[in-house]
C-alpha positions as CSV (number, residue, x, y, z in Angstrom):
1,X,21.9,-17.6,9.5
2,X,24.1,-14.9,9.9
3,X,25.0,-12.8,6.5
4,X,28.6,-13.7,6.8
5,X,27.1,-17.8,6.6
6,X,25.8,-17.6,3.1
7,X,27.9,-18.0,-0.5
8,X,26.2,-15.6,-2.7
9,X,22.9,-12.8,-2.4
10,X,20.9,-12.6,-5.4
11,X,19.5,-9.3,-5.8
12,X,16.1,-8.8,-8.0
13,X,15.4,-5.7,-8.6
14,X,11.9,-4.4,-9.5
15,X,9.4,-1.6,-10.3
16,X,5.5,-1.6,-10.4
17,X,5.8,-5.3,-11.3
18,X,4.6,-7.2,-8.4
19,X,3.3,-10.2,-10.0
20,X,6.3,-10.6,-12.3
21,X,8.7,-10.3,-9.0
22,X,6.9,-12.8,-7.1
23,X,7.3,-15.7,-10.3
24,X,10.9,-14.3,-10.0
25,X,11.3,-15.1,-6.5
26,X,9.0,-18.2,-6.1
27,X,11.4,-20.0,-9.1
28,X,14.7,-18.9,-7.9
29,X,13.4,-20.1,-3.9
30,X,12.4,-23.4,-5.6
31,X,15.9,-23.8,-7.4
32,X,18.1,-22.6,-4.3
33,X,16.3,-25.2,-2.4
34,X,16.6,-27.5,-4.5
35,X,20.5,-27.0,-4.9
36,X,20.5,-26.8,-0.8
37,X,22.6,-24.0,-0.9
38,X,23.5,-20.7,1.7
39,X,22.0,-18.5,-0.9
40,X,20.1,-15.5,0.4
41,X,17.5,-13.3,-1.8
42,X,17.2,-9.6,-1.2
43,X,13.9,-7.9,-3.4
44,X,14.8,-4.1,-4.1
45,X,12.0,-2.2,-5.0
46,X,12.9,0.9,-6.5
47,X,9.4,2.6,-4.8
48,X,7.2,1.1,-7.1
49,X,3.6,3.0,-7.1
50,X,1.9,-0.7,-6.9
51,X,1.4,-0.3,-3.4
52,X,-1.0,-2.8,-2.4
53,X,0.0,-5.4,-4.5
54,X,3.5,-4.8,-3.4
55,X,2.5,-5.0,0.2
56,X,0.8,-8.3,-0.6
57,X,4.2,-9.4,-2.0
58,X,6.3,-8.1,0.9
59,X,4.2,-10.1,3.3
60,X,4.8,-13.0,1.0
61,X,8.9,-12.6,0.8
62,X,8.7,-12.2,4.7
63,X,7.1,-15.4,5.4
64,X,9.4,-17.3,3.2
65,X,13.2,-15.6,4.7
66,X,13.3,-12.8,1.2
67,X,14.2,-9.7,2.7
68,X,13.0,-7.0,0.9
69,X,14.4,-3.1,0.6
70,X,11.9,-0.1,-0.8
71,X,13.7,2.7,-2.1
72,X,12.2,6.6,-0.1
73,X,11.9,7.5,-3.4
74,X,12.4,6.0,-7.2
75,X,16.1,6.1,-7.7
76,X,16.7,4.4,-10.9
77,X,17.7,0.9,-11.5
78,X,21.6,1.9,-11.0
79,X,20.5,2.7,-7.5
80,X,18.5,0.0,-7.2
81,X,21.2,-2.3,-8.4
């Protein structure tokens, strides 16, 4: 799907809480397919320091069509909003 193809982006932002993101994402995957709806989810980490477990989740959010954004540096949730 192209971006221009889907109704809505919901954005979940996050910050050194990996395992709290991923029950996030896993229950809003479950009810946008369950609504069969052009919904994408974008994952903006605002550079958490979690790094392996965030890997772990990026790998995750990858194999499922989540595209994820890491902030260089921590910006703040405005910025990460």
């Amino acid at each position: 799907m192209n971006d221009s193809d889907y109704i809505l982006t919901l954005a979940i932002t996050t910050y050194n809480r990996p395992e709290e993101c991923h029950t996030c994402v896993k229950a809003s995957v479950d009810i946008i397919n369950t609504l069969a709806l052009p919904i994408k989810v974008l994952v903006v980490d605002d550079h958490s320091d979690a790094c392996r477990s965030l890997s772990d989740l990026c790998l995750y959010l990858d194999s499922i069509g989540v595209r994820t954004i890491r902030h260089p540096t921590n910006l703040g949730l405005a910025a990460a909003r």
